[in-house]
C-alpha positions in Angstrom: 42.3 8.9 -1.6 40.5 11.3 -3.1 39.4 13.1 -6.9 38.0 16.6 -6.8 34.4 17.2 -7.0 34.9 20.8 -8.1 33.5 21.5 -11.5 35.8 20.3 -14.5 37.4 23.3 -15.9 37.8 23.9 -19.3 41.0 26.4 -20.3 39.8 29.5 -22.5 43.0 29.9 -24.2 41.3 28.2 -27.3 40.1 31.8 -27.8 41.9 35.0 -28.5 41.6 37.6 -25.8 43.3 40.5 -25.6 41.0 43.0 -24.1 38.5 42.4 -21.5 35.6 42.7 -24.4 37.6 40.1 -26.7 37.3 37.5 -23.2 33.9 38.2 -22.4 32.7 37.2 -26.0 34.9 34.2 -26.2 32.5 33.2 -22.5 29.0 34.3 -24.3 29.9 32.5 -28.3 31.6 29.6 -27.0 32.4 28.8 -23.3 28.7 29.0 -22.1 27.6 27.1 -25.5 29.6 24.2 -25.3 28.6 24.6 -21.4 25.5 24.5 -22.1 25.5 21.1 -24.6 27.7 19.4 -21.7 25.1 20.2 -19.5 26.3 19.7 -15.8 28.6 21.8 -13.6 31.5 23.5 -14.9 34.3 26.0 -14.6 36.0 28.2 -16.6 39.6 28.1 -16.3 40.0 31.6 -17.4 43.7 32.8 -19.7 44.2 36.5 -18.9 46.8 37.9 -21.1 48.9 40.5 -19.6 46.5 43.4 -21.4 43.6 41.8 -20.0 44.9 41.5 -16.3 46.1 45.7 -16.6 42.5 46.8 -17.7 40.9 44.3 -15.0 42.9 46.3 -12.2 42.6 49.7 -14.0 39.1 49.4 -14.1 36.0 48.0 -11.5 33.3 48.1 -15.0 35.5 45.6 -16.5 36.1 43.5 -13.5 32.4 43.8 -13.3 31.8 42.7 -16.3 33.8 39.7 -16.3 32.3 38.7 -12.9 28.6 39.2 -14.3 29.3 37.2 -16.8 30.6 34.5 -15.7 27.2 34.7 -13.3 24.6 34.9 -16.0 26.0 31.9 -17.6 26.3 29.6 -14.2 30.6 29.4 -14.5 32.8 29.1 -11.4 36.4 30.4 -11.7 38.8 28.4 -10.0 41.9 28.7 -11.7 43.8 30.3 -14.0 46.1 29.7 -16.9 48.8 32.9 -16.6 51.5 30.5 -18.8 50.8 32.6 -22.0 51.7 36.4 -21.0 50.9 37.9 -24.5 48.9 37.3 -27.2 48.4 33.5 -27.6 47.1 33.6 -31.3 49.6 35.4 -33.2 50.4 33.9 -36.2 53.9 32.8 -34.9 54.1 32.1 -31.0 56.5 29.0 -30.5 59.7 29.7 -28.1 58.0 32.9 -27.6 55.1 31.6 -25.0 58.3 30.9 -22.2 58.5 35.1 -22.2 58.8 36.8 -20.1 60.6 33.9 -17.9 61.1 34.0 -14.5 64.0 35.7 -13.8 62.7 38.9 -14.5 59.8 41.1 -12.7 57.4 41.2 -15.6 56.6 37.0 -14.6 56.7 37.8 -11.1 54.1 40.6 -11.5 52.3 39.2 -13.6 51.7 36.7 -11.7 50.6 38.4 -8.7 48.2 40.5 -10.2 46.2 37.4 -11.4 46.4 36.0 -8.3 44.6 39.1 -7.3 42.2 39.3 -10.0 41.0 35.1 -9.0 40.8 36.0 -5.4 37.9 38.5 -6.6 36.0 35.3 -8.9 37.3 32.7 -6.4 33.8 31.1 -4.7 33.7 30.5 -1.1 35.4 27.6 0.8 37.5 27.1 -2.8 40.8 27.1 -3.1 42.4 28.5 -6.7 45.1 27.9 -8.7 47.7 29.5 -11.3 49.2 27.4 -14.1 52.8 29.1 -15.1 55.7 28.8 -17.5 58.7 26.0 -16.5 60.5 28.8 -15.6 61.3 29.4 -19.2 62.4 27.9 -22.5 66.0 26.0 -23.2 65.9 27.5 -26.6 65.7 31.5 -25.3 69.0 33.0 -24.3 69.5 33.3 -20.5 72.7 33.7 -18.3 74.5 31.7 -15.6 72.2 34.0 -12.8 69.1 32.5 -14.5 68.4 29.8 -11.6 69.2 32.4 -8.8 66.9 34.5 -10.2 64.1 32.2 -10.3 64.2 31.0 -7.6 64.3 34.7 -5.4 60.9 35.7 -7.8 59.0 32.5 -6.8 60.0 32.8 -3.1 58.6 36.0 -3.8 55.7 35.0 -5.2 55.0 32.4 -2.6 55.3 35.2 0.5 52.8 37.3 -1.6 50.3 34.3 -1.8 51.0 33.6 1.8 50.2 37.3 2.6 46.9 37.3 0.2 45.6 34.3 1.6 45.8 35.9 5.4 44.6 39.2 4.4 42.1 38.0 1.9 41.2 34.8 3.3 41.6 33.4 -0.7 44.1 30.5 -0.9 45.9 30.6 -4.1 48.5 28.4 -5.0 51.0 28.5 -8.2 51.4 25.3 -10.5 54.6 25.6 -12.3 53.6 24.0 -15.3 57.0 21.4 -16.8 57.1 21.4 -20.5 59.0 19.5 -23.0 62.9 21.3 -23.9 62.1 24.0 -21.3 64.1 24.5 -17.6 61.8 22.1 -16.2 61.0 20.1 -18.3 61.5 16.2 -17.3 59.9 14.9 -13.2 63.0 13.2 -12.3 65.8 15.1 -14.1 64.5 18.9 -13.5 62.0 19.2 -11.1 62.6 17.7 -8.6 66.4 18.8 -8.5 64.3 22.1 -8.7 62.3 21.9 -6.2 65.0 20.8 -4.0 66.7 23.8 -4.4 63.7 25.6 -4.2 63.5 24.0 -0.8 66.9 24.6 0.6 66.9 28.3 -0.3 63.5 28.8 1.3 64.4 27.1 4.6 67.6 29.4 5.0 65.5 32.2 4.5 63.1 31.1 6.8 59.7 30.6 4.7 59.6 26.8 4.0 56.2 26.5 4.7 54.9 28.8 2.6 56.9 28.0 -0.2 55.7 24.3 0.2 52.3 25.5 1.1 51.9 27.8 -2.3 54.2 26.6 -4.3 53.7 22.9 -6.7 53.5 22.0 -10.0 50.9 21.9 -13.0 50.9 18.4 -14.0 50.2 18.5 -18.1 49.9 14.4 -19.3 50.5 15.0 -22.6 53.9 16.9 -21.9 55.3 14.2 -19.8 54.1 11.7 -22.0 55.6 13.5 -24.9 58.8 12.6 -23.1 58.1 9.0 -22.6 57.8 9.7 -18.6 56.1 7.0 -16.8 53.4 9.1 -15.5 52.8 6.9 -12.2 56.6 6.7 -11.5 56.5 10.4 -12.4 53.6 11.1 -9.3 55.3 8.7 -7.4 58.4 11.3 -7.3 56.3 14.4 -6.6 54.6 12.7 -3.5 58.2 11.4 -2.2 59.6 15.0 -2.7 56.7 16.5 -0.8 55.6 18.3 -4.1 52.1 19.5 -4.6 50.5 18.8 -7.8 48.3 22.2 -7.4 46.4 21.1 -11.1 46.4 18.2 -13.4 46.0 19.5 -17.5 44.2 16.4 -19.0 45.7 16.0 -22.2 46.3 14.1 -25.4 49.3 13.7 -27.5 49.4 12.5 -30.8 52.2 9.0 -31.8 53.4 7.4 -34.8 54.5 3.9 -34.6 57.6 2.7 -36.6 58.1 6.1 -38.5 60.6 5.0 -40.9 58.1 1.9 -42.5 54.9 3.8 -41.5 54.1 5.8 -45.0 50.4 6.2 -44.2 51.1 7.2 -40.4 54.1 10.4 -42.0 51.8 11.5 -44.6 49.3 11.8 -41.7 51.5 13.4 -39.4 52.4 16.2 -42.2 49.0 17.9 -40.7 50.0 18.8 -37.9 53.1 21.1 -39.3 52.0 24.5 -38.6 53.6 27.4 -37.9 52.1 28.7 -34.5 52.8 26.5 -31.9 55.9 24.4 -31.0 55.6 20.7 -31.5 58.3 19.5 -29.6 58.9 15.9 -31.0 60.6 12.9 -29.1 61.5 9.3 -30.4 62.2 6.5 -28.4 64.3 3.3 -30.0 64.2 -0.2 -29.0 66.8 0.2 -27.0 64.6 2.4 -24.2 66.6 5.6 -25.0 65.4 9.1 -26.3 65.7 11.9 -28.7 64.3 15.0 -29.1 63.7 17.5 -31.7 63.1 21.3 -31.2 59.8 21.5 -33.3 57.9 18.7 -36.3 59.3 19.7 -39.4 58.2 18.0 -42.9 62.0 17.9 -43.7 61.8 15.4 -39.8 59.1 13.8 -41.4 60.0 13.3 -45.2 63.7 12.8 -44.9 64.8 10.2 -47.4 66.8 7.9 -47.3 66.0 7.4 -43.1 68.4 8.9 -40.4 68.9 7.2 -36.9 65.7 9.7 -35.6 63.7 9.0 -38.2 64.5 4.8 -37.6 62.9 5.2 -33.9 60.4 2.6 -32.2 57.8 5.6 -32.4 57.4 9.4 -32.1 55.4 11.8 -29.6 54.8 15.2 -30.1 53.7 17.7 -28.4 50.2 18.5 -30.1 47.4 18.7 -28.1 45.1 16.4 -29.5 41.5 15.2 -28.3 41.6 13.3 -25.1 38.3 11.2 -26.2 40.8 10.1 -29.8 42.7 6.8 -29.0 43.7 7.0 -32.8 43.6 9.5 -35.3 43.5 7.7 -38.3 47.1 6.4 -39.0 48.3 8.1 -36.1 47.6 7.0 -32.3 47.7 9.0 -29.3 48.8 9.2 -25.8 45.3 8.5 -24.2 46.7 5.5 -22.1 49.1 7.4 -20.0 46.0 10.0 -19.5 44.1 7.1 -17.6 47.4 5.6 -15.4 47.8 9.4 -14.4 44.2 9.7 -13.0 44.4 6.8 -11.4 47.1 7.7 -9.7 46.7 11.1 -8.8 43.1 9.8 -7.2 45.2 7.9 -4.5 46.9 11.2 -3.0 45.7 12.1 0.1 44.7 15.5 -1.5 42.2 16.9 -4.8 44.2 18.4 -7.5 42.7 20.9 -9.5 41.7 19.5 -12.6 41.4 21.2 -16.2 41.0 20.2 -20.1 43.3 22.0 -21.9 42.8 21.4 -25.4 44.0 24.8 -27.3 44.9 23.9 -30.7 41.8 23.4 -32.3 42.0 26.6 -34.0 45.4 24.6 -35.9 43.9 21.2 -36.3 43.7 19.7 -39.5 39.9 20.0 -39.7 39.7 23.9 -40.6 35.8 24.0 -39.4 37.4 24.5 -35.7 36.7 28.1 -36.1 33.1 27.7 -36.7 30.9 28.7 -33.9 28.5 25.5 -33.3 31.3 22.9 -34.1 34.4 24.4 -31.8 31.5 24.3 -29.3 30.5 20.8 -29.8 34.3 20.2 -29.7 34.4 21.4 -26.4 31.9 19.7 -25.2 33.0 16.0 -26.4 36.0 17.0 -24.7 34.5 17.7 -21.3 32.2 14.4 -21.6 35.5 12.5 -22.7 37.2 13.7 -19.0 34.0 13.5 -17.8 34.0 9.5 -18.5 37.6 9.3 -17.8 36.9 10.2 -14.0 33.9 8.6 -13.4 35.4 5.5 -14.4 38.5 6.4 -12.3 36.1 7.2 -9.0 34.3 4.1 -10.1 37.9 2.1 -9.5 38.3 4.0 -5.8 35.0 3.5 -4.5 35.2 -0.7 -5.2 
């Protein structure tokens, strides 16, 4: 029983970064500021876009450069997030982020060449990590070869990170990250089906252990929560299946209670309609079973007179919110299952790479986000707020 002592890492896709120069300043305005106010050890969990990842391995002054300065500012690099492949700040991303999937070779490349890129920041005696997409998005056309073909590219990938690790001496492991309405997107009903697949095909073809040796998941709380998973039934699964959670996202969803008598908690939840980011929204009934909804929509939310979704127990949606909020005014949040899921990922026998992951600020309600020395602060509440969280969890282990 165990809960890793690595730096917390923080995920810099908050910030836009589609060049090398665009990353770097994202570390020196905001990364090492919030750093800095937070004020103990910490980690950069680095988002590379596809652009950034090409001019890192076209060029050794950029790789440089990114290396110095994560050094100047005191940041280990531990993991990455290679989920988003383009640019993560258009104005419309949405179904978009699942592309490319993982049936083609643009994922599959992708993918290795960050794995190549960490194993140059990776410190010493530390093993990394890659957060990636569910294999792609429900909502995106595929074909009936789509599961054959995702499963052949992350064999491939796994063989690769095998080969890496012997050559290189860098341990890397991917963390297939399950998101709400995607291929994998429930524990029980997708993954681990998945993974037993997964498992099957790689002991035919003879490479079993390093397909369970490189291969896991990216646990994200506020996606399974989103879905109304129980999140220690949900671990429960992964250990029996003999899948790895390779990083844990600490995350916050936002909730409204009793939507269809709740005026105050709707007209509250009308905020977080924007038109970036999908907000995948679920509603459980009093019965126990759930809907879902492709994305919030004020129509969802206004619709008069009530229909059966509308009528629910409560809502979640998938919006990152803060993970030190139990409420947001009329709204209240996921935070609960955030603190059964620490709990019980600190009783595996092994350390899971853990990361904040709270992107949206740039889309919350509170437009200052984008101002320098409060998205800093921002940060920084967050990392005390995990901070807290796992202290109090170790506190629970150690009694």
């Amino acid at each position: 029983m165990s809960i890793s002592t690595l730096p917390l890492s923080y995920c810099t896709n908050v910030h836009p970064g589609q060049t090398v120069a665009e990353v770097v300043d994202g570390i020196n305005t905001y990364t090492a500021a919030a750093f800095h106010q937070f004020n103990r050890p910490t980690a950069a969990g680095l988002w590379l876009a596809r652009s950034v990842i090409t001019e890192l391995q076209e060029s050794t002054e950029s790789m440089e450069l990114l290396a110095q300065t994560l050094w100047q500012h005191d940041l280990n690099c531990y993991t990455l997030n290679t989920f988003p492949y383009g640019d993560f700040h258009s104005d419309r991303v949405k179904e978009n982020v699942y592309l490319p999937d993982w049936t083609t070779t643009e994922r599959t490349r992708y993918t290795l060449q960050c794995a190549q890129v960490l194993a140059q920041l990776l410190p010493k005696s530390c093993e990394g990590s890659l957060s990636t997409v569910p294999l792609g998005g429900r909502m995106n056309p595929s074909n009936d070869q789509f599961m054959d073909r995702c499963l052949m590219n992350v064999i491939e990938v796994a063989r690769e990170l095998q080969a890496l690790d012997e050559t290189s001496g860098r341990r890397i492991r991917l963390a297939i990250e399950p998101e709400p309405l995607c291929h994998l997107s429930s524990i029980p009903g997708d993954v681990i089906p998945f993974f037993s697949q997964l498992y099957q095909r790689a002991d035919d073809e003879g490479c079993l252990e390093a397909v369970q040796g490189y291969i896991g998941v990216c646990l994200d709380v506020c996606h399974q929560a989103v879905e109304f998973e129980d999140l220690h039934d949900s671990i429960d699964l992964l250990e029996q299946a003999q899948i790895r959670i390779n990083k844990l996202h600490i995350t916050n969803a936002v909730e409204l209670i009793s939507p269809a008598s709740n005026k105050a908690g709707r007209k509250a939840l009308l905020a977080y309609v924007e038109p970036r980011y999908l907000h995948q929204t679920y509603a459980r009934f009093n019965d126990g079973h759930v809907e879902s909804r492709l994305d919030l929509t004020i129509d969802d939310i206004q619709r008069s007179p009530a229909d059966d979704f509308l009528n629910a127990d409560r809502w979640r949606v998938h919006f990152h919110v803060p993970i030190f909020a139990e409420t947001l005014g009329d709204l209240t949040t996921t935070r609960p299952d955030l603190e059964t899921a620490l709990q019980r990922v600190a009783n595996l026998p092994y350390a899971p790479h853990l990361e904040v992951e709270t992107y949206t600020w740039p889309v919350m309600l509170d437009a200052q986000g984008s101002d320098t020395t409060n998205l800093s602060a921002r940060i920084a509440g967050e990392l005390e707020a995990a901070t807290a969280l796992i202290e109090a969890t170790s506190a629970q282990l150690n009694q």
